[in-house]
C-alpha positions as MATLAB code, in Angstrom:
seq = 'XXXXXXXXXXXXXXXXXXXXXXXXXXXXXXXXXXXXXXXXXXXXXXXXXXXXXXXXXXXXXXXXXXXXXXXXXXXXXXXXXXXXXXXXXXXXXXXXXXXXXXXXXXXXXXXXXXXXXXXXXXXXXXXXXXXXXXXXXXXXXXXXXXXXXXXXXXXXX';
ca = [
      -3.236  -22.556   39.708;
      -5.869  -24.835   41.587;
      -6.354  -22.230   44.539;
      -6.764  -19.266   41.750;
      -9.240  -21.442   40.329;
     -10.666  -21.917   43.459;
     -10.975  -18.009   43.932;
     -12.293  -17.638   40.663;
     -15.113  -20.474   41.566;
     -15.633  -18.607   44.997;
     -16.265  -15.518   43.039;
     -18.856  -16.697   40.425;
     -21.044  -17.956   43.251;
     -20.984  -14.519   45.395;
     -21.962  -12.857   41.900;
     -24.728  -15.347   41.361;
     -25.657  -15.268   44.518;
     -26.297  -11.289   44.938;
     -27.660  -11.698   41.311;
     -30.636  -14.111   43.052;
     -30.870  -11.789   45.840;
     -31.000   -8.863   43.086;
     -33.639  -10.512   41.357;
     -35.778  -11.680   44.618;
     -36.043   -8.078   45.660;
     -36.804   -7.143   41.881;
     -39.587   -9.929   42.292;
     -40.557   -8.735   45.774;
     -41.233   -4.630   44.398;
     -43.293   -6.265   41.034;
     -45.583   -8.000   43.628;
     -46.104   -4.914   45.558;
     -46.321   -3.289   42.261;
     -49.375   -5.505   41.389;
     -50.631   -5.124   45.443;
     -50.792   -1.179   44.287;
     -52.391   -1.746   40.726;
     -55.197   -4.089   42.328;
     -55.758   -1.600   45.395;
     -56.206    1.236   42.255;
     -58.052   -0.761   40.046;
     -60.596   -1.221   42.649;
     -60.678    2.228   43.895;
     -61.287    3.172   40.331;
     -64.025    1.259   40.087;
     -65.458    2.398   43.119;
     -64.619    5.968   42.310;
     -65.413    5.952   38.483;
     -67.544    3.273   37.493;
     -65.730    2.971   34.024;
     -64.335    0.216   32.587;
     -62.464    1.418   29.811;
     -60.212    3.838   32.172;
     -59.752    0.835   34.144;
     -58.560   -1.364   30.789;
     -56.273    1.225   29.775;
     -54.597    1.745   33.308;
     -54.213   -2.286   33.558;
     -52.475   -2.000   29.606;
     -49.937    0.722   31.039;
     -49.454   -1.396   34.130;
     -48.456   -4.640   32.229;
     -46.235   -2.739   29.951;
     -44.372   -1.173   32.702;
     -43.924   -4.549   34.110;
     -42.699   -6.022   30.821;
     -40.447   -3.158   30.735;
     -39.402   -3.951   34.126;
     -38.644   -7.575   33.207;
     -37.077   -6.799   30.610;
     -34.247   -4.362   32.038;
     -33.828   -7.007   34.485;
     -32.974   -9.576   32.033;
     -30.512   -7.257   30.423;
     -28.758   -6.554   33.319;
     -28.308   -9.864   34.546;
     -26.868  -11.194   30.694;
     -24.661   -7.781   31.257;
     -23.142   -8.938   34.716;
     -22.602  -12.632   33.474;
     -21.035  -11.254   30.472;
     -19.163   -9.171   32.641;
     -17.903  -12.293   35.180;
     -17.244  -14.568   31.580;
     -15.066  -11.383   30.866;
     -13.384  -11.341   33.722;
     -12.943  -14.966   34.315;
     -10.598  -14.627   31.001;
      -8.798  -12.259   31.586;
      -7.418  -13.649   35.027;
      -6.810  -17.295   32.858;
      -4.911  -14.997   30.127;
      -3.116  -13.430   33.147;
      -2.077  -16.666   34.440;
      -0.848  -18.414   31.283;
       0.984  -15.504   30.524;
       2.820  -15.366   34.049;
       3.599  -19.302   33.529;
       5.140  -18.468   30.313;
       7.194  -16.172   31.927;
       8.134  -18.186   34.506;
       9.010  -21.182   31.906;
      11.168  -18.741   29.843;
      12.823  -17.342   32.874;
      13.850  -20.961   33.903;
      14.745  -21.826   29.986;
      17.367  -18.394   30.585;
      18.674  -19.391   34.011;
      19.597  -22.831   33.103;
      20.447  -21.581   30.016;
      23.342  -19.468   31.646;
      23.598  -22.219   33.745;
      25.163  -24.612   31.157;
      27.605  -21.689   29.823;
      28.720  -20.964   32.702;
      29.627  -24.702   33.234;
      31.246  -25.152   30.083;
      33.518  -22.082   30.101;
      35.083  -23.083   33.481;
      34.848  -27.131   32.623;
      37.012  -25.324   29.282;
      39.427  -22.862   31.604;
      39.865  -25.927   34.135;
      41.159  -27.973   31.053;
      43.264  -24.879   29.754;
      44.964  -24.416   33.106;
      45.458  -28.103   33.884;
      47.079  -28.502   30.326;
      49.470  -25.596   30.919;
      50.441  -26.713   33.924;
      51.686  -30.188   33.100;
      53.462  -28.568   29.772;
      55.416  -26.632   32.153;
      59.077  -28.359   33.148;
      58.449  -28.089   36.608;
      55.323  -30.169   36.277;
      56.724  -32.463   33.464;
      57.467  -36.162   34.281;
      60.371  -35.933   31.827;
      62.266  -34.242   34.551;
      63.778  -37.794   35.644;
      66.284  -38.579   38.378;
      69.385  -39.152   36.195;
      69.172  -35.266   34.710;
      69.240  -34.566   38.700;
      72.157  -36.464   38.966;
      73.894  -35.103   36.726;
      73.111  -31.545   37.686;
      73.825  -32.571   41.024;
      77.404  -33.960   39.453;
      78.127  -30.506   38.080;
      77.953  -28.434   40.704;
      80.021  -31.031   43.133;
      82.714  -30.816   40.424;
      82.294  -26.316   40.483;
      83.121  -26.533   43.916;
      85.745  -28.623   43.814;
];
């Protein structure tokens, strides 16, 4: 249980980690973004002279980096979601392989303690025919052999 945890723990840091990594090249193309708006902007100026082309492009730009932001932000609450997910459904898998394993024990020793007590009960059965039986009796005494023994010395005779 410990070293699936472990796994589990092992896991949610590789996912966190390539999320960071995700999000540092994410970071890394909105900074070149911004490189290639100010290298426009100031070609525009150069080229055009007018500042309200230049204020609209600069709106479009910031909205497209909101935008940007803002799928990032989903996606990253989408994988975490995802690993929470996950992470549950291995600790439902778990528990419900331990409860197996606890019933299957229950069972076995279950059987176990039947199978005991019905040949503990034929052991007794067989023990207490046996010493009912006259050959196994201790009412068979010595003076019955004797006399036994007394009648057949007199048949020969």
């Amino acid at each position: 249980m410990k070293l699936i945890n472990k796994f589990i723990i092992i896991i949610i840091i590789i996912f966190i980690l390539l999320l960071l990594l995700l999000l540092l090249l994410l970071l890394l193309l909105l900074l070149l973004l911004l490189l290639l708006i100010i290298i426009l902007i100031v070609i525009l100026i150069i080229v055009s002279g007018s500042i309200i082309i230049i204020i609209i492009i600069i709106i479009i730009i910031i909205i497209i980096i909101i935008i940007i932001i803002i799928i990032i932000i989903i996606i990253i609450i989408i994988i975490i979601i995802i690993i929470i997910i996950i992470i549950i459904i291995i600790n439902i898998i778990i528990i419900i392989i331990i409860i197996i394993i606890i019933i299957i024990i229950i069972i076995i020793i279950i059987i176990i303690i039947i199978i005991i007590i019905i040949t503990s009960s034929s052991l007794s059965s067989s023990s207490s025919t046996f010493s009912s039986s006259p050959f196994f009796s201790s009412s068979t005494s010595s003076s019955s052999l004797s006399a036994a023994a007394a009648v057949a010395s007199s048949s020969s005779s």
